[in-house]
N, C-alpha and C positions, 0 to 999 in steps of 0.2 A: 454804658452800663456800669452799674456799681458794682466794685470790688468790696468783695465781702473775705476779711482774713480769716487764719484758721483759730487766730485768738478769737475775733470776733464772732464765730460760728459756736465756738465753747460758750461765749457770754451769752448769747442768744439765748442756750440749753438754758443756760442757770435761768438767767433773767428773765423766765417766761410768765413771771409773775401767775401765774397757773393760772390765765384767764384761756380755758378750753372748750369756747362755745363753737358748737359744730354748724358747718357750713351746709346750711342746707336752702332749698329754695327759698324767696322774698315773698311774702306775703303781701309788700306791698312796692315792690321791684319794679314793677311798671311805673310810678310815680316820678323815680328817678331816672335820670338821662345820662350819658359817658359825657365827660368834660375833657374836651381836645382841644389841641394848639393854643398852651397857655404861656407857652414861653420854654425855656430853658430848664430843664428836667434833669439835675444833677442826682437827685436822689433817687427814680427812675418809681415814681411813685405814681397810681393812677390815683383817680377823679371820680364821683358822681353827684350831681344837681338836682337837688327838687325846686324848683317855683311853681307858686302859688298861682290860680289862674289870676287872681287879682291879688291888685296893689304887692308886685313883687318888689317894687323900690324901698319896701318900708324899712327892712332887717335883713338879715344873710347868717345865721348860726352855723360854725364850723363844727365839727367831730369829729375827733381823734382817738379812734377805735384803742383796746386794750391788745395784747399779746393772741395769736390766732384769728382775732376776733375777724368776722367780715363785718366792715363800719357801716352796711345798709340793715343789717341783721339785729346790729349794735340800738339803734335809730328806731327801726318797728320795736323792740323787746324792751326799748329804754321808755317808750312811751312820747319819743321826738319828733316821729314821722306823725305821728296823731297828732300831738299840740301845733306842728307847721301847718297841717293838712287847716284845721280846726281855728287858728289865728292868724294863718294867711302870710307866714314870710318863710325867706327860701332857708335851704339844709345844703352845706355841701359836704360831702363824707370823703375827704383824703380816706386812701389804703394804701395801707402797707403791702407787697408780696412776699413769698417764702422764698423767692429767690433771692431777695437780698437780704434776708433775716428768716433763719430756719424755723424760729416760731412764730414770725411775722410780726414782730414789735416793733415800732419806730425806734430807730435807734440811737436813744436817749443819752446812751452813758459814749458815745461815739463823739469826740469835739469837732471830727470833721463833717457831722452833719446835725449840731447844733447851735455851730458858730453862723453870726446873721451871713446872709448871704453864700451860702455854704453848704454842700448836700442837699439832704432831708429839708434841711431848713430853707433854701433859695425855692427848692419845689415847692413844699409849701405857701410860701409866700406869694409867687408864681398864681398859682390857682385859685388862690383866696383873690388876690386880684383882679383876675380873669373873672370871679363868675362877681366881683361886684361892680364889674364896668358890665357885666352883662345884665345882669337884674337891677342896676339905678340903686342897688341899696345905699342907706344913708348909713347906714350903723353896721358895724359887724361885730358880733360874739364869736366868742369861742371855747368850746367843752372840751377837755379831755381826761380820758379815764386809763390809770394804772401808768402803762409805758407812755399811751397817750396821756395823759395828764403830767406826766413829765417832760415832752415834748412841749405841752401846752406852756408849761412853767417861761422855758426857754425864749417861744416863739411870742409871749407878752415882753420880756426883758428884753430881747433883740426886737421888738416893734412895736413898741408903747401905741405908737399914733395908729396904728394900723387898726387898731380895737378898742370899742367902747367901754367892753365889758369880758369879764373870764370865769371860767370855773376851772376849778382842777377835781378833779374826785379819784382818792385813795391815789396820790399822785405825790410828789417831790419837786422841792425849792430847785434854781438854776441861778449858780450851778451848783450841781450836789456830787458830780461824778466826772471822768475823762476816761475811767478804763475800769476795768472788771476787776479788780481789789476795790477801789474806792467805791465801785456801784452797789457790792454789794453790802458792804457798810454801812454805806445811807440807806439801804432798806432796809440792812436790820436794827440800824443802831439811828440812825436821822445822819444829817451831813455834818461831815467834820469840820465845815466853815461855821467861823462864828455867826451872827445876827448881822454881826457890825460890818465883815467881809462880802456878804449876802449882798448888801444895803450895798457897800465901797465897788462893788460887781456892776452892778447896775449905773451907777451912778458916773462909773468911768464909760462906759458904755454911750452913756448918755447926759453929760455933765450941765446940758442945759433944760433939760425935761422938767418942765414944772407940772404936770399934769400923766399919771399913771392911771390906765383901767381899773374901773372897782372888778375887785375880785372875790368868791365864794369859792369857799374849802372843803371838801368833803372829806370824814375819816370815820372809818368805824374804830369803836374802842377797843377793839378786839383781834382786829388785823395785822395777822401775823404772818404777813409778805410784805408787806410796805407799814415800815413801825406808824405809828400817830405821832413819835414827836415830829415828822416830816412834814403834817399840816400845820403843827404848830410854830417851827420855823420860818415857814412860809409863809404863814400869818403874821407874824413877827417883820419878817422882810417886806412885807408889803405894807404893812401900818407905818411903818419907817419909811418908806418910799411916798406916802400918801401925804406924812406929816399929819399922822395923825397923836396930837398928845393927850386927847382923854381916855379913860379907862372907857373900857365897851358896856354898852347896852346887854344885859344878859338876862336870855328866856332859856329856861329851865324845867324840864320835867323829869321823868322816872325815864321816859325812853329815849333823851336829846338833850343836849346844850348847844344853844347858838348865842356867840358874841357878837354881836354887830357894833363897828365902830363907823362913825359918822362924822361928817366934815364940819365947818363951823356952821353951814347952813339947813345940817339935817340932812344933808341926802347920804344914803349907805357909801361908803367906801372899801370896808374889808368885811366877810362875813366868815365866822369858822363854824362850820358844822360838825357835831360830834354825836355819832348816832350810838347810843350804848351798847353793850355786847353785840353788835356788828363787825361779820368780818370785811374779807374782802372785795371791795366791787361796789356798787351802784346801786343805791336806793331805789326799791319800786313801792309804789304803793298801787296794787290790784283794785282795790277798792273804791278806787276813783273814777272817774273819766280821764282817758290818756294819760292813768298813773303807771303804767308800765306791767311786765308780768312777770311773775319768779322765775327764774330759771339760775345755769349757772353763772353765778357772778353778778346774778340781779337778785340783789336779796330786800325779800319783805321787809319793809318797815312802815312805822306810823307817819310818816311824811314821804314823798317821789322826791329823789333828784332832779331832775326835769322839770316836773313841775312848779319845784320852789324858784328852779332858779328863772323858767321862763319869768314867773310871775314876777319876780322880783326885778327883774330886764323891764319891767313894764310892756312887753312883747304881746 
């Protein structure tokens, strides 16, 4: 079982990123199943799976629930458990409990369970593998939002090869934290590592990696729990990891800016999303089919989360 300190119980408090969506039954709870005996559970983190009745080898999307959040709850509101249901590949929703984080956040700013192989981070890893020797999947993605999307940060730079593909939304660069002065810093102010530190992180980590997951950045302009220079850093870190040296493709409107940078042969590499006066949390768009639906911490806007990024996974 994981030891949780009394510093770490304080960070918790802080660090709850105020994502306070209430546990209430699944709407669509039958679809997912409990994921057991995946291995070695340092971080003492549970599991659950959706496959598709067909063609479940094709994809595997992870989610990495926010602070409180229940990650099946995360999935029907986000508009994920629709687009897997509707394009046929599997979900699996790592959680968090509140016994080993009193607000139930992945424990981001913690180095012993963001270092590879290590905590949080070994379970993780653990069960992403388990359910893709279990579904044949070819590709795995990986989503996370707020604490989880900093988790997510992490668990791309400690296993590049692990994943095809990433998003972070309203989320933070790895590493940006090791303890509760520096964590909360990077949220309010973005990381104190430079670009170039970012980049030298990774790359010692991984000093023969020639090939890094394309990544998609989510940040509302307006979010004032996790700053936006933290998507911009991490766009920064990831176009430097990609090599990527052109300036980005950039589409523009009154309510978004997206940069898309692209590799020599055209295919997406980095993508930064910037929704305007948006706070914090997760783009839905109601509007759509399986664009998601408002609630707290899924906030309206003229584009879904979810669904840009399935589509752009080609999924």
């Amino acid at each position: 079982m994981l030891k949780i300190s009394s510093l770490a119980l304080k960070a918790a408090a802080v660090l709850s990123c105020s994502l306070s969506l209430s546990v209430a039954a699944h709407a669509s709870a039958q679809v997912f199943e409990s994921v057991n005996d995946f291995g070695a559970n340092p971080g003492a983190l549970t599991a659950s799976i959706y496959t598709p009745a067909t063609n479940p080898g094709s994809a595997l999307v992870v989610l990495l629930h926010g602070c409180v959040q229940d990650g099946i709850e995360l999935a029907d509101n986000s508009g994920l458990t629709g687009l897997a249901q509707e394009k046929q590949f599997a979900v699996l929703v790592p959680q968090q409990s509140f016994d080993n984080n009193v607000k139930r956040c992945f424990n981001w700013f913690s180095a012993q369970d963001t270092q590879a192989d290590s905590g949080e981070m070994l379970s993780l890893k653990n069960m992403i593998t388990r359910a893709q020797a279990s579904t044949g999947a070819k590709r795995v993605y990986l989503v996370g939002l707020s604490a989880g999307g900093a988790m997510a940060s992490a668990a791309l730079v400690n296993y590049p090869d692990l994943f095809s593909a990433g998003a972070v939304i309203a989320g933070l660069p790895y590493p940006c934290a090791d303890n509760l002065t520096k964590a909360i810093s990077c949220m309010k102010k973005g990381p104190a590592e430079s670009i170039e530190e970012l980049v030298s992180f990774a790359h010692k980590l991984h000093p023969e990696q020639a090939h890094w997951p394309t990544l998609s950045i989510w940040t509302g302009t307006t979010d004032a729990v996790v700053h936006p220079q933290n998507a911009q850093s991490l766009a920064a870190q990831w176009v430097q990891l990609s090599g990527m040296e052109t300036a980005p493709r950039v589409e523009q409107s009154t309510d978004y800016r997206i940069s898309r940078w692209t590799d020599a042969n055209g295919l997406l590499r980095v993508a930064l999303v910037e929704i305007n006066n948006m706070g914090h949390g997760i783009a839905v768009n109601p509007e759509i089919n399986n664009g998601g639906k408002e609630g707290d911490f899924l906030l309206k806007a003229p584009i879904g989360s979810m669904d840009e990024i399935i589509r752009s996974w080609g999924l």
